[in-house]
C-alpha positions in Angstrom: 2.9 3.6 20.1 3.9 0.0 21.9 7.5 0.1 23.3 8.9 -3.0 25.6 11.5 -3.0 28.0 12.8 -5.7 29.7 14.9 -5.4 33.2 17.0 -7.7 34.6 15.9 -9.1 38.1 17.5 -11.9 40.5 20.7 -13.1 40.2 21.5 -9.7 38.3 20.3 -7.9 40.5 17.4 -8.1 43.6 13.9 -7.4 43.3 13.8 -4.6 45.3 16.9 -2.8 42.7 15.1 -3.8 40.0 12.1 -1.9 40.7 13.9 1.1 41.6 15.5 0.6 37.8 11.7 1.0 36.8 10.6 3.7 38.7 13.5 5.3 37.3 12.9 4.7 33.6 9.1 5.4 34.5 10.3 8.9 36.3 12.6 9.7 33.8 10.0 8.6 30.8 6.8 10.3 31.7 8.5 13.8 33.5 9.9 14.7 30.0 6.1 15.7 29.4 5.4 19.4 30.4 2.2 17.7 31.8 3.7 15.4 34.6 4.8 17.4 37.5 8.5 17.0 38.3 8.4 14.5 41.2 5.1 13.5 41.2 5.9 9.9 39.1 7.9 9.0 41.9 5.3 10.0 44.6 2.5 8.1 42.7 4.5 5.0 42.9 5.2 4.8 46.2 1.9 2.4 47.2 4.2 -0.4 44.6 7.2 0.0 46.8 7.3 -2.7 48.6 4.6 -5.0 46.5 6.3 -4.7 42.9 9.2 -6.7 44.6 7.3 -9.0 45.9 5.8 -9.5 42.3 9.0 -9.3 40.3 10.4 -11.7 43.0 7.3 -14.2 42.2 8.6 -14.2 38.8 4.7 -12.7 38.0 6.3 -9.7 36.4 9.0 -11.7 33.7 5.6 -13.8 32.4 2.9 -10.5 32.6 4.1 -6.8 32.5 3.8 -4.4 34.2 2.4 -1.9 31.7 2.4 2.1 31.4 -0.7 4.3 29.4 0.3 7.2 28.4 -1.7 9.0 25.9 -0.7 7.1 22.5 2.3 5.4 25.0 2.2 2.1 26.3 4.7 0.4 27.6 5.2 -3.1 28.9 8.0 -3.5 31.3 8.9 -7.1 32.3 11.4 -8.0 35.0 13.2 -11.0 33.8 14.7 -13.6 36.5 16.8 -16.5 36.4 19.5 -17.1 33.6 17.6 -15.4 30.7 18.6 -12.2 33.4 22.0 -12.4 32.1 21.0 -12.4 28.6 19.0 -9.8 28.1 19.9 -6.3 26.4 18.1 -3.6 28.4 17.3 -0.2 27.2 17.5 1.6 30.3 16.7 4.8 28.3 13.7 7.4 28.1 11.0 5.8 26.0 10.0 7.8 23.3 6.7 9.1 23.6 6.8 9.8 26.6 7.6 13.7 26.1 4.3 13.7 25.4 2.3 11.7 28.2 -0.8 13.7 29.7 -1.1 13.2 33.7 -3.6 11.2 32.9 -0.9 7.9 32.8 -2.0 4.6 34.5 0.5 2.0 35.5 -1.5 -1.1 35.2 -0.1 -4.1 37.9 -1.0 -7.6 37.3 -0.6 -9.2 40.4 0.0 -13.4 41.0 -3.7 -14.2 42.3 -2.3 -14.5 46.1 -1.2 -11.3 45.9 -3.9 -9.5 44.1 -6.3 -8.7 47.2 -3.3 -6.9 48.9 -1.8 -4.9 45.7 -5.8 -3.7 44.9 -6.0 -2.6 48.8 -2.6 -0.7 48.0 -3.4 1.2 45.1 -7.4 1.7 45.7 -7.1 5.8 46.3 -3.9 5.8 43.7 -4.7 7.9 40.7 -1.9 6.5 39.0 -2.0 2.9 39.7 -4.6 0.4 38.4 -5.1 -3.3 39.1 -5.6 -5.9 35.9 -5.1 -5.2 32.7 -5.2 -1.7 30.8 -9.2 -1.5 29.7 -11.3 0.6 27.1 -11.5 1.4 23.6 -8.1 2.6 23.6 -6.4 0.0 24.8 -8.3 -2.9 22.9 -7.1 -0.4 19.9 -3.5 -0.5 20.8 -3.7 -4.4 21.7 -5.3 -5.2 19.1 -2.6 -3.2 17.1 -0.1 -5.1 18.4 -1.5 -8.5 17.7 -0.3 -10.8 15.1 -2.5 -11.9 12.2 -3.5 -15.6 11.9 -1.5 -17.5 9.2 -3.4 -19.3 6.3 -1.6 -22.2 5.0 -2.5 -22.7 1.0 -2.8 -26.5 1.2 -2.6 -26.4 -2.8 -0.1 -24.4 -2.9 2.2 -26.6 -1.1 0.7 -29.8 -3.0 1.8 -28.1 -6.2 5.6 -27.0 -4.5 5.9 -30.4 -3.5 5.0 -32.2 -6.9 2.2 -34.2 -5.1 -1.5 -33.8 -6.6 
């Protein structure tokens, strides 16, 4: 199931606040499963503490998502900046799904290349935390899911709309 949130970052609010309003739609998303350990979502997240600022400050994180695998979840989170920050509805509420997320669940980072060699030193021994996007079958499935079909234009159709032969 693909769900998409989007959080409002700088001038709404700063980097730093806006990651804490992930971690807490992250915490309060994947502990609803009997599988995830009350507390531990938080724990597992705390290598991203001071990086996912740093990214969502970048602006890295309003063009490429952070993005949640959770059994048949997965979630792309994207912390929006600028003036599009005060335009944008968030759903600051549970995702569904997420009830029931095996502790298995990856957070997948996509780090701006100059910060990519220090978020993969930070989440190396993380369980949890994976850097570059989500990979194997299941997730080509669930992208590929998600991805529009190619349009066909019927040239001769439109010739005949238009009157022209």
């Amino acid at each position: 199931m693909q769900r998409t949130r989007a959080i409002a970052g700088t001038p709404v609010r700063s980097a730093a606040d806006a990651w804490a309003v992930v971690k807490d739609l992250l915490v309060d998303t994947l502990e609803r499963s009997s599988d995830v350990p009350a507390g531990s979502v938080a724990t597992a997240l705390l290598p991203l503490d001071g990086l996912a600022p740093t990214i969502a400050a970048s602006g890295a994180a309003a063009e490429t998502p952070f993005i949640l695998v959770a059994g048949d979840l997965r979630l792309e989170i994207y912390i929006i900046g600028g003036d599009e920050a005060f335009t944008i509805e968030e759903n600051l509420a549970p995702v569904p799904g997420g009830a029931s997320a095996p502790n298995t669940w990856a957070l997948y980072i996509q780090p701006p290349g100059h910060l990519l060699g220090v978020v993969t030193g930070a989440v190396k021994d993380a369980d949890h935390l994976k850097v570059g996007p989500p990979t194997g079958p299941g997730a080509k499935q669930q992208a590929a899911a998600t991805t529009g079909v190619p349009l066909r234009i019927n040239e001769s159709a439109l010739r005949r709309l238009g009157g022209a032969q």
